[in-house]
PLY file of the C-alpha trace (Angstrom):
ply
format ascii 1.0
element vertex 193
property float x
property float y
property float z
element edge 192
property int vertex1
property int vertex2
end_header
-97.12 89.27 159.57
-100.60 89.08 159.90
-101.24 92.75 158.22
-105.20 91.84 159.94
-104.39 92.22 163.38
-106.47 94.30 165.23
-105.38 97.55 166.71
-107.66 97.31 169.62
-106.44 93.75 170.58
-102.83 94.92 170.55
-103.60 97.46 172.94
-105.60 95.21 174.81
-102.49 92.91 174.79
-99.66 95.35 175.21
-98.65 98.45 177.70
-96.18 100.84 175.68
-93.34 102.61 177.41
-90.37 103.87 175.89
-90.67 101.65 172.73
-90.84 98.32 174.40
-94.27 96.45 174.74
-95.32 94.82 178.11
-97.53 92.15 178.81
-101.26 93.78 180.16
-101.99 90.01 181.38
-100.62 86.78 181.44
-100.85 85.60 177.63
-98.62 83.17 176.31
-96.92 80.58 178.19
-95.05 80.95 181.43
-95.69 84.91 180.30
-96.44 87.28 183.54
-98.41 90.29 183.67
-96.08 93.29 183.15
-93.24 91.38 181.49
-91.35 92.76 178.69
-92.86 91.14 175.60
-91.30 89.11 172.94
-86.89 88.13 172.44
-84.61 89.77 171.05
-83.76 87.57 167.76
-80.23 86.88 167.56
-79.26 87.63 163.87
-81.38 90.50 163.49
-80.81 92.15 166.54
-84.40 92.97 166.17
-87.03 92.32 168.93
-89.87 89.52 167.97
-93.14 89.21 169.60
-95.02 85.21 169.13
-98.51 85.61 169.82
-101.30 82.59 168.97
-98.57 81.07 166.61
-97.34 83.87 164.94
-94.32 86.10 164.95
-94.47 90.15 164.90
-91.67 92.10 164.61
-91.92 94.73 167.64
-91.84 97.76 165.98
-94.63 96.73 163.63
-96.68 96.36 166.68
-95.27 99.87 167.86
-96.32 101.17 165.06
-99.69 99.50 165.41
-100.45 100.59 168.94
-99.74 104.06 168.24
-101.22 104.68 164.82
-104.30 102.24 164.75
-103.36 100.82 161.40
-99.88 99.59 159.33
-98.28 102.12 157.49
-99.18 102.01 153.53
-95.69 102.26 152.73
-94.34 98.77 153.24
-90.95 99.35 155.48
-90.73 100.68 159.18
-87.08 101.88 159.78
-85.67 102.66 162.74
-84.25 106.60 162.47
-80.91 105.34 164.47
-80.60 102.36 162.83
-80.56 100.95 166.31
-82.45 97.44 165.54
-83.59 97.64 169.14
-84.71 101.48 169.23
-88.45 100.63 168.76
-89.64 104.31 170.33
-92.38 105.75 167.92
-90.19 109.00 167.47
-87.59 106.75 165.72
-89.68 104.61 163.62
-90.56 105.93 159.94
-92.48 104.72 157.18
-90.71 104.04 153.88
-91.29 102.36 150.41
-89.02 99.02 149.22
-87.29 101.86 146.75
-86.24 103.91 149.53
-85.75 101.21 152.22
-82.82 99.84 149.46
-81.72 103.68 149.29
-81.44 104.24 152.84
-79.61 100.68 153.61
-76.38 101.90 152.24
-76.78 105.27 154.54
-77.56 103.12 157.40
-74.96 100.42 156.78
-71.91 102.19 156.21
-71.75 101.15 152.52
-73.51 102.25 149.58
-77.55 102.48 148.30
-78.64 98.69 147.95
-75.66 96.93 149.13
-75.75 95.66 152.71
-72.36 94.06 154.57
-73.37 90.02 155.98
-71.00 87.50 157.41
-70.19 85.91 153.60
-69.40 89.47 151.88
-71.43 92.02 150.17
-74.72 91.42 149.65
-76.95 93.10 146.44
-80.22 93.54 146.33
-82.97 96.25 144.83
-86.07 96.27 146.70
-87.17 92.49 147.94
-85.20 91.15 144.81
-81.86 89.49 145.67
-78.95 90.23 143.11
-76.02 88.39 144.34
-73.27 88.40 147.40
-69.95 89.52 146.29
-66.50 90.03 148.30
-65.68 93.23 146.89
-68.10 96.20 147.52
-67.42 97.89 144.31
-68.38 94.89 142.63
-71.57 94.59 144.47
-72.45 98.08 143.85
-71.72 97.91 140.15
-74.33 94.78 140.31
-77.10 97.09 141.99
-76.60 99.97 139.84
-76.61 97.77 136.54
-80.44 96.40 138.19
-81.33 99.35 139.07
-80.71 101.41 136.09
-82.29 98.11 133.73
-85.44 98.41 135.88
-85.90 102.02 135.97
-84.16 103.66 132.95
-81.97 105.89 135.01
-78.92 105.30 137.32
-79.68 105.10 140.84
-79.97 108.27 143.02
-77.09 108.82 145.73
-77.79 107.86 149.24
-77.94 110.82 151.63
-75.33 112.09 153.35
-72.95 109.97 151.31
-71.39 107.05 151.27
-68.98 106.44 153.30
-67.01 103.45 152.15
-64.31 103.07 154.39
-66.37 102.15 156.99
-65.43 98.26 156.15
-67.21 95.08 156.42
-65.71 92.35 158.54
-66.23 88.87 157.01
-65.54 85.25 156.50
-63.45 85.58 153.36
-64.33 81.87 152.45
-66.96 81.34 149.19
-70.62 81.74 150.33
-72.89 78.87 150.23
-73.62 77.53 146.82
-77.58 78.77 147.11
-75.51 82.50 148.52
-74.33 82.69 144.43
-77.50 83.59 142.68
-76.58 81.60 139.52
-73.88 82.79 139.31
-74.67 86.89 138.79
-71.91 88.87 138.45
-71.43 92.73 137.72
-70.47 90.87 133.94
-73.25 88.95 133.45
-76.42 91.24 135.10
-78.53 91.39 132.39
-81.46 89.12 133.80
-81.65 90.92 136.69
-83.63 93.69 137.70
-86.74 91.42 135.64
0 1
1 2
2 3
3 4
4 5
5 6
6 7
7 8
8 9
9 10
10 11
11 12
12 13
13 14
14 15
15 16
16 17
17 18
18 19
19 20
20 21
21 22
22 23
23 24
24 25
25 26
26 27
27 28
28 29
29 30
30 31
31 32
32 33
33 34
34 35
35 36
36 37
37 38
38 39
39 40
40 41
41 42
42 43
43 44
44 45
45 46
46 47
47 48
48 49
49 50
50 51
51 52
52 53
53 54
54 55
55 56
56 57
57 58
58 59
59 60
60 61
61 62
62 63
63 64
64 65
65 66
66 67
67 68
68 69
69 70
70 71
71 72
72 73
73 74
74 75
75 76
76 77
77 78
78 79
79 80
80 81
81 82
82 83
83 84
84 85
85 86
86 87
87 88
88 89
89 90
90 91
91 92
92 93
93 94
94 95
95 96
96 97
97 98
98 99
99 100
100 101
101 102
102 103
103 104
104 105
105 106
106 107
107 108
108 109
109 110
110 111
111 112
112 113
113 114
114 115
115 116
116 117
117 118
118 119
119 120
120 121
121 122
122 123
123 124
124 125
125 126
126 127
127 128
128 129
129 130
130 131
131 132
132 133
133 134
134 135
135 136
136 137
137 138
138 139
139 140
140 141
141 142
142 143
143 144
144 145
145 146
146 147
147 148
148 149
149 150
150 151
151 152
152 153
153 154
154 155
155 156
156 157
157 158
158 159
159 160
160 161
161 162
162 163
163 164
164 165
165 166
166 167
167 168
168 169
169 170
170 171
171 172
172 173
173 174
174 175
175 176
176 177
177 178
178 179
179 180
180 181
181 182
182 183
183 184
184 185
185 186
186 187
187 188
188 189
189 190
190 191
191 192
């Protein structure tokens, strides 16, 4: 993401309504005036905007066109959790720290563990820990990284955790380059560095 990009020229690009952006003018390719910019992205869910070679996620550019500049804090969530929900009312600023504290909220597991197609995956801020079939094991793994990196155990995610709300999975080993040298909840110590 170009963090650059002009406010002006994304509201000289874009109509707003509702949390999707339009087309003002014909732009890209085979792109009308008034069409609904950008695709959704398939593994996401998000919606992704290409303009002069680049790609934007949409609610960056939301954010953008309503606020004139990115947010300092580093993460735009989506209130609902609704990847496509790009209104302004449901977008909110947050740091990496609580971006990794709200995923477990928002993802029916716990604080820093998020549910893929291969199992559980781990990770504290931008920092990958490991993917693990169990979910206690992968929470075990981000509370050991979290509490090396910042003295303390982690804080609980609000509202609880509700972990019965399952993951559905391919219950075949991850990809080799899915193992993280092989980091366990036994062997954690290097991460969190």
């Amino acid at each position: 993401m170009n963090k650059n990009l002009d406010p002006a020229l994304v509201r000289a690009l874009f109509d707003y309504k509702d949390g999707v952006l339009y087309w003002k003018a014909p732009a890209p390719k085979r792109t009308q005036a008034g069409a609904v910019a950008g695709c959704l992205h398939k593994q996401s869910g998000a919606w992704h905007i290409n303009y002069m070679g680049s790609k934007y996620l949409r609610s960056r550019l939301v954010w953008l066109w309503h606020h004139g500049e990115f947010p300092a804090k580093a993460w735009i969530r989506r209130r609902n959790d609704n990847p496509t929900d790009d209104r302004i009312e449901n977008l909110h600023a947050r740091t990496s720290l609580e971006n990794t504290l709200d995923l477990g909220t928002y993802r029916g597991t716990v604080p820093g563990v998020t549910c893929a197609e291969s199992g559980f995956i781990a990770r504290l801020n931008d920092q990958y820990i490991g993917i693990y079939q169990s979910l206690d094991d992968a929470e075990q793994a981000f509370a050991l990284a979290y509490t090396k990196r910042y003295g303390t155990p982690p804080p609980q995610a609000k509202g609880g955790v509700n972990k019965s709300a399952g993951c559905s999975f391919n219950t075949s080993p991850p990809p080799p380059f899915f193992i993280a040298n092989g980091i366990s909840p036994a062997n954690i110590q290097g991460a969190g560095e």
